[in-house]
Structures are given as C-alpha cells and as structure tokens.
C-alpha positions as CSV (number, residue, x, y, z in Angstrom):
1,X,11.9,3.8,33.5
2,X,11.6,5.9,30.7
3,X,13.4,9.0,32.7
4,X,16.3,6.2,33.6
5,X,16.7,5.3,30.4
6,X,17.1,8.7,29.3
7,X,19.5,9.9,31.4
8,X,21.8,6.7,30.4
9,X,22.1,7.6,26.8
10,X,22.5,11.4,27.5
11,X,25.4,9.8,30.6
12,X,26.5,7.8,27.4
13,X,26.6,10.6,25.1
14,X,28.5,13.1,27.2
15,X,31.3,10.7,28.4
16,X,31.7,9.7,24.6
17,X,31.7,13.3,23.2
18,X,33.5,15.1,25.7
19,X,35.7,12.8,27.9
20,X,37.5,15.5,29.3
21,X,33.6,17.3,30.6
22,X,34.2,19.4,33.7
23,X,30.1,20.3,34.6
24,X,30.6,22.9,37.7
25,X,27.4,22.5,39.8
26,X,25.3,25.8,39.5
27,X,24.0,27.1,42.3
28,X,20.5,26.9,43.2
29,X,17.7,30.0,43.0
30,X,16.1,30.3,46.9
31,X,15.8,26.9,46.5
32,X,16.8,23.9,49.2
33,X,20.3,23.1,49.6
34,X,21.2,19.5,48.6
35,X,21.2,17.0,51.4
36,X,24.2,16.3,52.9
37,X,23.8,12.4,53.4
38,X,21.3,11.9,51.0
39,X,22.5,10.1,47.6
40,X,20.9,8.0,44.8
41,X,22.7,5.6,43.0
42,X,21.5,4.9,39.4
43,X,23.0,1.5,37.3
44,X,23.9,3.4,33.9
45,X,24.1,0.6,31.0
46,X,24.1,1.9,27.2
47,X,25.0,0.4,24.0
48,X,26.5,3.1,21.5
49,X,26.1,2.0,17.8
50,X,29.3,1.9,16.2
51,X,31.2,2.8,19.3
52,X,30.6,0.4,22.3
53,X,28.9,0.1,25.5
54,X,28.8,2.3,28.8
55,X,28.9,0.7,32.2
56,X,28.9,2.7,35.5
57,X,26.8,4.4,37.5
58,X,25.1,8.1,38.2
59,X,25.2,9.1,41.5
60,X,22.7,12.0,42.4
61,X,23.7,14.2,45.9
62,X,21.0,17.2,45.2
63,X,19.2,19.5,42.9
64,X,19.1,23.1,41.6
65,X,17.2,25.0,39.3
66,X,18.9,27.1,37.4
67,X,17.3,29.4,34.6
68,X,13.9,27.7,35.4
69,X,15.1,24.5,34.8
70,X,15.7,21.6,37.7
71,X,18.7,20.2,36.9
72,X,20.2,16.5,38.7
73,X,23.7,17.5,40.2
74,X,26.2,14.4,40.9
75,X,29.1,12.3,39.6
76,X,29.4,9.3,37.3
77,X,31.6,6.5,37.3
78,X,32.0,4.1,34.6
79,X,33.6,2.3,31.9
80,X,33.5,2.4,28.1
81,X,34.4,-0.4,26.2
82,X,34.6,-0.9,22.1
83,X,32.0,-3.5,20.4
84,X,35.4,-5.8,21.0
85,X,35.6,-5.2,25.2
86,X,38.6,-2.9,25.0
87,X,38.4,-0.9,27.5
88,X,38.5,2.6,25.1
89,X,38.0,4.7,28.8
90,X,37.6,5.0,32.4
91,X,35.9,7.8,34.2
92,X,35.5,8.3,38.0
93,X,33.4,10.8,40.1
94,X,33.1,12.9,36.9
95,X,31.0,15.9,38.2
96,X,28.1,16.9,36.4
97,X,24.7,18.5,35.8
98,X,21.8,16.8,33.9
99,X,18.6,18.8,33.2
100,X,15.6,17.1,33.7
101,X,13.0,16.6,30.7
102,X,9.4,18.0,31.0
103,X,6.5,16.6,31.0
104,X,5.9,15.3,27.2
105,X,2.9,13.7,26.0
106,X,-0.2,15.7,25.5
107,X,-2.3,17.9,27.9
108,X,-5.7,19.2,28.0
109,X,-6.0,22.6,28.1
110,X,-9.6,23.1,27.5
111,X,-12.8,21.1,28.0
112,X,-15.9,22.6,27.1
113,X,-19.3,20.6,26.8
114,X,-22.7,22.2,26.5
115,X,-26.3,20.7,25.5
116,X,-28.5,21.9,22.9
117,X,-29.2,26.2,23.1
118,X,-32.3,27.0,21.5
119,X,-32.7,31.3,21.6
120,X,-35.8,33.1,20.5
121,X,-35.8,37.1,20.3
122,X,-38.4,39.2,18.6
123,X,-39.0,36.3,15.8
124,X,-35.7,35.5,15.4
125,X,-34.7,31.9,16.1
126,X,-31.3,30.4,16.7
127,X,-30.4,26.5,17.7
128,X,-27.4,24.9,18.5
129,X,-27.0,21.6,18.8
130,X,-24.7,20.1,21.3
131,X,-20.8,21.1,21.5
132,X,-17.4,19.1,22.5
133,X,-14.8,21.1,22.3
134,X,-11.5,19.9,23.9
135,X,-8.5,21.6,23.2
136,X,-4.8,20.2,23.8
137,X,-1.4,20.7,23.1
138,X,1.6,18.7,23.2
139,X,5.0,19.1,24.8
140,X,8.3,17.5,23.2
141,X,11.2,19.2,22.2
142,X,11.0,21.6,20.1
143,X,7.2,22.3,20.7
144,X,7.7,25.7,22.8
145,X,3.8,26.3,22.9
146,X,3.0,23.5,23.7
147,X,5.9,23.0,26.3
148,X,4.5,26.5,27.4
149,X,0.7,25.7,27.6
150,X,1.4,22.2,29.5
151,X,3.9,24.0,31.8
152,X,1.4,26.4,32.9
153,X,-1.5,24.1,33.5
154,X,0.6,21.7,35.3
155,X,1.5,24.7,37.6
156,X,-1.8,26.0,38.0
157,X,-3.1,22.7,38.8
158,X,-0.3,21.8,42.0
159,X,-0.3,25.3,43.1
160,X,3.5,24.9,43.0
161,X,6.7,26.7,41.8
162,X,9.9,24.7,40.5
163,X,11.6,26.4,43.4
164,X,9.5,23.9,45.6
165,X,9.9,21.2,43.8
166,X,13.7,21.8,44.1
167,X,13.3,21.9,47.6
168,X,10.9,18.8,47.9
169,X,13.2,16.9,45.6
170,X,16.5,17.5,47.6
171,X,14.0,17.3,51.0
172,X,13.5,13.3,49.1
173,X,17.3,12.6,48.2
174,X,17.9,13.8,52.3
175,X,15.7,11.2,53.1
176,X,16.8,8.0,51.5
177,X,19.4,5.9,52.8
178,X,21.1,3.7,50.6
C-alpha cells in the first residue's frame, strides 16, 4: 500500500513537472529480460495541492537494474485535471522508469547478550554484570549508512543479489495474467 501510494505521487509529480518526460528504458545488468506477456496494471489517483488531481493508470511490462538500483519500466496513462475539473492534460502510454525505494525503517545489525563474567587471575578480580547490546541503524533518504548497513544485512541474510531479484521480479510480472 504504502509502495502504491508512493509511486502515485512520484507518477503525479513527474507528469506535473515535466509533461513533455521521454524516460528511455535502460537496459538491464545480466539480469532477466522483461516478460513478454506479462503486465501489471496499477489505478494511479493523486490529489496535487494547489494544482489538481491525477487520474490514470501505471502499467508495469518488466524490470532492470541499472547502477544497482531495480528500477519499474512501463507506461502511464492518465488525466490531470485543475481543483475546478478542467482537464489542464492528457497523457497516454508515456514511457518511463521508476526506481524502486529501499527498505526504510530500522534494522538490527547487532545483538549481543551475555550473563554475568566473573574472572579471577593471580588476586585480581573482575565482574561484569549482564550485557544487552543491540545495535541498529536506520534507512531513509538521505541516511547513506544506514541505507548501507541495512542493505548489506538484508543481502547477507537472502543470500541474494539484486540481479536475482531482477530476474525473479520480471520471472513474477511473466507470470500474471491480467
């Protein structure tokens, strides 16, 4: 929901800004080519303050990854109307390429628990009581460690490259029929 919503404002945004946007699709790093019958629709609706509202829809035919960063390739259709409902413009099968957000929100990084350590050497005595220690960081724009740090342990954990995930995501668009 919160990615759909997302990609509407940026949809929004771009057909606002730049009405006359040409996005050529870039071409993917050894990953998957998109599928040819495969297609998701998405309903784009957004209310621009001062402006008017957006009505039309994203279409999605693949994905690529391009400078390590999996990008939604497709058109949009739509309408933009004034807070009156005059139509202000039309756009139809506009190409273009969205990146995809990461992950934001906080990761753990580190989680280290140990009881009490009592140590005795040669009359010397050392104790410790228990430690927590949990260490996180958080990923959202502008964060680059933290973007870094979460990036990392979310690939160490899925043993997985974003040249697969390319490749899994156009294997999914190839297999939904719509």
């Amino acid at each position: 929901m919160y990615r759909r919503k997302s990609l509407a404002v940026m949809m929004a945004l771009i057909m606002v800004a730049l009405p006359a946007l040409v996005v050529a699709p870039a071409m993917p790093v050894s990953a998957a080519p998109p599928p040819a019958s495969g297609v998701l629709n998405t309903a784009i609706m957004q209310v621009i303050a001062g402006v008017g509202t957006f009505t039309g829809t994203l279409s999605v035919t693949g994905f690529t990854l391009t400078n390590g960063v999996i990008n939604a390739v497709g058109t949009v259709s739509g309408t933009l109307t004034n807070t009156a409902g005059n139509i202000l413009a039309t756009v139809t099968n506009q190409a273009v390429t969205v990146p995809l957000t990461t992950f934001t929100g906080t990761c753990t990084i580190l989680t280290l628990h140990t009881g009490a350590i009592n140590l005795s050497l040669l009359g010397l005595n050392v104790s410790l009581s228990p430690i927590d220690l949990v260490i996180t960081a958080t990923a959202a724009p502008g964060n680059l460690l933290g973007n870094l740090l979460c990036d990392l342990v979310s690939l160490l954990d899925n043993n997985g490259t974003l040249t697969g995930i390319v490749g899994l995501l156009n294997q999914i668009l190839g297999a939904i029929r719509l």
